[in-house]
Each structure stands twice: as C-alpha cells, then as structure tokens.
Residue frames as a rotation matrix with the C-alpha (Angstrom) as fourth column:
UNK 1
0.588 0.809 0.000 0.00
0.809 -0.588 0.000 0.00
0.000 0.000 -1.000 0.00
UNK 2
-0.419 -0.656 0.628 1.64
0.651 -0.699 -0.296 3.76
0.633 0.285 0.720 -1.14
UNK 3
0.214 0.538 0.815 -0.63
-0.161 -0.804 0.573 5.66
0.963 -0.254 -0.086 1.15
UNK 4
-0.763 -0.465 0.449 0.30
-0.377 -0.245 -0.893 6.25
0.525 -0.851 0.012 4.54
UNK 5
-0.049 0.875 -0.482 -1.98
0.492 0.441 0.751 4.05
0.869 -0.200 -0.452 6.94
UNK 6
-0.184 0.015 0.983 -4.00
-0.561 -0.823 -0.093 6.22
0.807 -0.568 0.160 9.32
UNK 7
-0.821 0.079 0.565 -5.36
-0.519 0.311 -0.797 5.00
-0.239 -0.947 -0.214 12.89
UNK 8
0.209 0.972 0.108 -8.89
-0.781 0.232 -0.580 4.25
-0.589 0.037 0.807 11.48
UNK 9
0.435 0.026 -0.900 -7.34
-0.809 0.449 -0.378 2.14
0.394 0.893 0.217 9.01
UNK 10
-0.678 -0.677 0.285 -4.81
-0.664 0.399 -0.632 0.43
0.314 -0.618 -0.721 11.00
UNK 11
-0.642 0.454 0.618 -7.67
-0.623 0.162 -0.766 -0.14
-0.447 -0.876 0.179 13.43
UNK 12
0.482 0.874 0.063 -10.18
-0.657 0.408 -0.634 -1.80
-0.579 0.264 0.771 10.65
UNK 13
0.310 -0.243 -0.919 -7.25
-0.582 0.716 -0.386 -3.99
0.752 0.654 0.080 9.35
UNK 14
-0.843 -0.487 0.228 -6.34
-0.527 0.668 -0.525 -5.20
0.103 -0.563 -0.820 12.44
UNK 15
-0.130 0.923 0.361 -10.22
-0.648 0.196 -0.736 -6.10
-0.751 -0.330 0.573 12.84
UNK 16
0.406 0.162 -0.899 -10.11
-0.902 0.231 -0.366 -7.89
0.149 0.959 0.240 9.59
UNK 17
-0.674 -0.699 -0.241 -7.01
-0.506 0.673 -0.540 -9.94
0.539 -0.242 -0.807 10.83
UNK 18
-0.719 0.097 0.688 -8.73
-0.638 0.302 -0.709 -10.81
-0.277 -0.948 -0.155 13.74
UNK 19
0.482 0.811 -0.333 -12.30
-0.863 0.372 -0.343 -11.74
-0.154 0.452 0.879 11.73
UNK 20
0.654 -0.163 -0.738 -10.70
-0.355 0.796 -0.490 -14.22
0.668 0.583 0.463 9.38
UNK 21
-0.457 -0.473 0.753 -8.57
-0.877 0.097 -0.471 -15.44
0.150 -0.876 -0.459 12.71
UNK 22
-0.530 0.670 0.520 -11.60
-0.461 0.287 -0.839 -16.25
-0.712 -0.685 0.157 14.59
UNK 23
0.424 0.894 -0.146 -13.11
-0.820 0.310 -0.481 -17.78
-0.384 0.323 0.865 11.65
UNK 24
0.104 -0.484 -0.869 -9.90
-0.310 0.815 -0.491 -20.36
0.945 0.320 -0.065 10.43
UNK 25
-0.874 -0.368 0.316 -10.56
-0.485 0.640 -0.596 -21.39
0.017 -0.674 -0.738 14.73
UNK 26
-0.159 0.911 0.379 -14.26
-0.550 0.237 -0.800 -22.20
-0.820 -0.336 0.464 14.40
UNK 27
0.492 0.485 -0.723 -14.35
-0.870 0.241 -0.429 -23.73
-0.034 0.841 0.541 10.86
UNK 28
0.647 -0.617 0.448 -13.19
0.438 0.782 0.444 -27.45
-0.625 -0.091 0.776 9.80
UNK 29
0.374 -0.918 -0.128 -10.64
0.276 -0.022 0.961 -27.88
-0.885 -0.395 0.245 8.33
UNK 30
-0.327 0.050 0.944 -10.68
0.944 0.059 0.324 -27.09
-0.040 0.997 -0.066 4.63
UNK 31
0.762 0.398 0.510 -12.44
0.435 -0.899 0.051 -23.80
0.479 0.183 -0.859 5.55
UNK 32
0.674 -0.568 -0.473 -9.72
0.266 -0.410 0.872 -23.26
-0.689 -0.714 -0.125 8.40
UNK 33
-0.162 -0.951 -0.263 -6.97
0.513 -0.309 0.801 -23.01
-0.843 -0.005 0.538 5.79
UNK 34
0.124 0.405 0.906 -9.10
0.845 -0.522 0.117 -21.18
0.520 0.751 -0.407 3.07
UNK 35
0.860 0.438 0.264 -9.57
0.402 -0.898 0.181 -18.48
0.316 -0.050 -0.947 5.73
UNK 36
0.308 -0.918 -0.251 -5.40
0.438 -0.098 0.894 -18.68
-0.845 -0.385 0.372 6.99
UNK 37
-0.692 -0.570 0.443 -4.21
0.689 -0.339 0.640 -18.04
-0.215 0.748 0.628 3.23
UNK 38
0.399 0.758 0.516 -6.83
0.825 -0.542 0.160 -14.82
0.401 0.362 -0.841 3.21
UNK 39
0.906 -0.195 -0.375 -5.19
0.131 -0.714 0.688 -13.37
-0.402 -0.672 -0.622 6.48
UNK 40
0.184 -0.841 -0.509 -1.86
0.538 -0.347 0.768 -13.95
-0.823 -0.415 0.388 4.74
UNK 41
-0.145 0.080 0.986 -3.18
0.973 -0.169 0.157 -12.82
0.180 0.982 -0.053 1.58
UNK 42
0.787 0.565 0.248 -4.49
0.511 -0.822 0.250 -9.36
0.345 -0.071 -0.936 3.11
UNK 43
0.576 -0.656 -0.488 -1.18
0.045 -0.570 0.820 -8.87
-0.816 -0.495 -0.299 5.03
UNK 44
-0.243 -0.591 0.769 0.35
0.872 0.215 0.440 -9.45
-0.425 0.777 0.463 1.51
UNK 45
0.422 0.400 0.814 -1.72
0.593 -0.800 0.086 -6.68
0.686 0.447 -0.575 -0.10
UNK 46
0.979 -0.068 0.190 -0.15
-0.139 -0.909 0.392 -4.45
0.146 -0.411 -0.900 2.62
UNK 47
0.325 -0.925 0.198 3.24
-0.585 -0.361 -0.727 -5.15
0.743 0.120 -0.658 2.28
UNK 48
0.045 -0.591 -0.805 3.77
0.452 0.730 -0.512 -7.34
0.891 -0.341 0.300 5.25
UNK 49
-0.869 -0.275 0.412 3.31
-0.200 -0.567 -0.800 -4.64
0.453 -0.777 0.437 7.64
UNK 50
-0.312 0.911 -0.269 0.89
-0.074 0.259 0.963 -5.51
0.947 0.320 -0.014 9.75
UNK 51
-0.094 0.313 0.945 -1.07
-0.828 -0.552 0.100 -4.68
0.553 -0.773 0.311 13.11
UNK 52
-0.868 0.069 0.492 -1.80
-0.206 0.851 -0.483 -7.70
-0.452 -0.521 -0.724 16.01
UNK 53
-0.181 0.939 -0.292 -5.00
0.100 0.313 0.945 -9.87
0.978 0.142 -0.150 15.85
UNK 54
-0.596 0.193 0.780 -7.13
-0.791 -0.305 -0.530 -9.93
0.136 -0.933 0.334 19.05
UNK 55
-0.906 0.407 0.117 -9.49
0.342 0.865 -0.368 -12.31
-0.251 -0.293 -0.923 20.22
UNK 56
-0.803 0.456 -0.385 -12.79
-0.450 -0.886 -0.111 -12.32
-0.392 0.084 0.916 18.46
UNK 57
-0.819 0.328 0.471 -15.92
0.254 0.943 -0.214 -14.24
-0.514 -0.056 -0.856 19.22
UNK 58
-0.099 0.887 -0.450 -18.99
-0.762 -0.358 -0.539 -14.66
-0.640 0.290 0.712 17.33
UNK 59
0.564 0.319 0.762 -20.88
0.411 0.692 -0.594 -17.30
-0.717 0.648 0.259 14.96
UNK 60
-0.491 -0.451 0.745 -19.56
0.744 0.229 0.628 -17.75
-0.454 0.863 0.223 11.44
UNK 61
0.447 0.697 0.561 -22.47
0.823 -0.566 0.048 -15.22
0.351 0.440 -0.827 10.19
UNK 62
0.904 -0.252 -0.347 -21.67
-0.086 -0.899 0.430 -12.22
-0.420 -0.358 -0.834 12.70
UNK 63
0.191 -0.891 -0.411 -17.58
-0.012 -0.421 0.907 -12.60
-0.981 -0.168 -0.091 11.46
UNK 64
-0.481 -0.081 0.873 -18.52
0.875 -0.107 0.472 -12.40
0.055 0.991 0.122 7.86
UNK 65
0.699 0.668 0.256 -20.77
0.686 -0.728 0.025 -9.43
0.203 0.158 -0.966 8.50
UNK 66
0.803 -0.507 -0.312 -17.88
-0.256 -0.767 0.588 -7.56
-0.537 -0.393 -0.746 10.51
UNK 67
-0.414 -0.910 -0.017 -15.11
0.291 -0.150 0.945 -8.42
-0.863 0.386 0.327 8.11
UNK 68
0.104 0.337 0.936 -17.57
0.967 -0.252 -0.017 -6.95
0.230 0.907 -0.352 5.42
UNK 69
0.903 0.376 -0.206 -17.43
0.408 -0.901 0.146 -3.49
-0.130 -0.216 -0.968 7.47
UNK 70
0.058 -0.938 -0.342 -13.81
-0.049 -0.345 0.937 -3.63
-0.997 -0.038 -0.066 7.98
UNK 71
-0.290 -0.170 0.942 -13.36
0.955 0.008 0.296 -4.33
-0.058 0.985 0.160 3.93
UNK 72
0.463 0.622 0.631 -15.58
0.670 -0.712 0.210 -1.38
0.580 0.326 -0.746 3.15
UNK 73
0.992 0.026 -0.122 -13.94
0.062 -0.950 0.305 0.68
-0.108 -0.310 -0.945 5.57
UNK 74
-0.082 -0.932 0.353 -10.51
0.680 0.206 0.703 -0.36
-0.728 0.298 0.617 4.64
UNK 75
-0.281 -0.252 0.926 -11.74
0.959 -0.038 0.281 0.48
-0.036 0.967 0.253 0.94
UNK 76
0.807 0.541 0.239 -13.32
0.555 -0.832 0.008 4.26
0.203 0.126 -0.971 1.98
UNK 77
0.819 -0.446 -0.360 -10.06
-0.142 -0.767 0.626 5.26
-0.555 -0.462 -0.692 3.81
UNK 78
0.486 -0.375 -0.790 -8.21
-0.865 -0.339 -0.371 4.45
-0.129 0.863 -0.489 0.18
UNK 79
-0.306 -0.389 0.869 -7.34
0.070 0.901 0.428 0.28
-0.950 0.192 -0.248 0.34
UNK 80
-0.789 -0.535 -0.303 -6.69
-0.461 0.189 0.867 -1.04
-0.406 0.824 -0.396 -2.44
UNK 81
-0.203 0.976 -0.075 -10.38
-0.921 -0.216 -0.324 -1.68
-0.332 0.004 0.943 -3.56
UNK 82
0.124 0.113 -0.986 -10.02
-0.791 0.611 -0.030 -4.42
0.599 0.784 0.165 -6.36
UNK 83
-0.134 -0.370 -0.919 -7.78
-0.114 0.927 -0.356 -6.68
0.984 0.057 -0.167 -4.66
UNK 84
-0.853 0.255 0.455 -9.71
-0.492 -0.105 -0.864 -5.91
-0.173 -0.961 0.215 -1.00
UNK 85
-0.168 0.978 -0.125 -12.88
-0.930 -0.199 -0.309 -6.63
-0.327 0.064 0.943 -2.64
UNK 86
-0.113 -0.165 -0.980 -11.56
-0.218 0.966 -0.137 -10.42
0.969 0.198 -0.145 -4.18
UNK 87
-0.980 -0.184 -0.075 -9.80
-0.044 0.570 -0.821 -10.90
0.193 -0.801 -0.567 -0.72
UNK 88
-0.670 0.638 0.379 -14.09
-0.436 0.075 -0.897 -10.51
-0.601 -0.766 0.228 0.75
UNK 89
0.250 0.558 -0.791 -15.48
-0.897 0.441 0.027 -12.64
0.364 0.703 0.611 -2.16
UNK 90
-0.099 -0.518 -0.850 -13.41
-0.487 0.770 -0.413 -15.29
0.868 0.373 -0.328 -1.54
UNK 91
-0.949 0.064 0.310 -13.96
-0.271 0.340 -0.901 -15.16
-0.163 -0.938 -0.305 2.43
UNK 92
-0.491 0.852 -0.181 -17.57
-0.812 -0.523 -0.260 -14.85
-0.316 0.019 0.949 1.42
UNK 93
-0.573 -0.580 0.579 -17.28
-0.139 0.765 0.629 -17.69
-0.808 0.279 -0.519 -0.74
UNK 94
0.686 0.722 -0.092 -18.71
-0.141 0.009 -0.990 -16.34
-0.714 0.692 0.108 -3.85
C-alpha cells in the first residue's frame, strides 16, 4: 500500500485480521486453511506490515458481517479496492 496508513485504518485492518482469525478457529478444516491463506493474503496486499489480531468471538455469520465493514472501511479510507474486494469474495465464498 503507497498511502500512509492512518489509525482508522490500521484499526479496521487489524479487525479484519482478527475476523478471518476467529473464523480459520471455528471452521473445519478445509475452511480453516481457506480463511489462513486470506489473512496472509491481506497482510500481503499491505506489504507485510501488519497490526496484532485480538481475540474475536462470534458465529460464522456475525464474522462475515464484521469483516464486510472492515473491507468497506478499509476500501473508503483508500485500500486497495479491487484486490480488498476479491480478498471478501473469496472469504464470502462467492
């Protein structure tokens, strides 16, 4: 990423991390390592820099809904839209 990452961003990729975390501990296996090569796919799209994860419960539904906000709010505060918007297809599994 060429744009300086602000706090709000920072703050809604580390939430991302954390999403697709908490979803490669609750899923079998096949989904677990679909959603591992997403988190290192997103930290790819940023260069490797990258914020902690945190603990973050909820059902498979609620951490696809909140890694759809963080996407979207990644992509308002200037992410890389295209290749933000694959990375939440692919969690999505469309």
């Amino acid at each position: 990423m060429t744009l300086p990452m602000t706090f709000a961003y920072v703050e809604a990729y580390a939430a991302a991390r954390s999403c697709l975390g908490a979803l490669a501990d609750i899923s079998d296996f096949d989904d677990s390592c679909r959603y591992e090569r997403l988190l290192i796919d997103l930290d790819h799209i940023h260069g490797g820099d990258f914020p902690a994860t945190y603990p973050m419960p909820g059902t498979r539904p609620k951490l696809l809904a909140h890694l759809e906000d963080e996407v979207d709010q990644m992509i308002e505060l200037g992410g890389d839209g295209l290749c933000l918007e694959l990375l939440l297809a692919s969690a999505l599994g469309w």
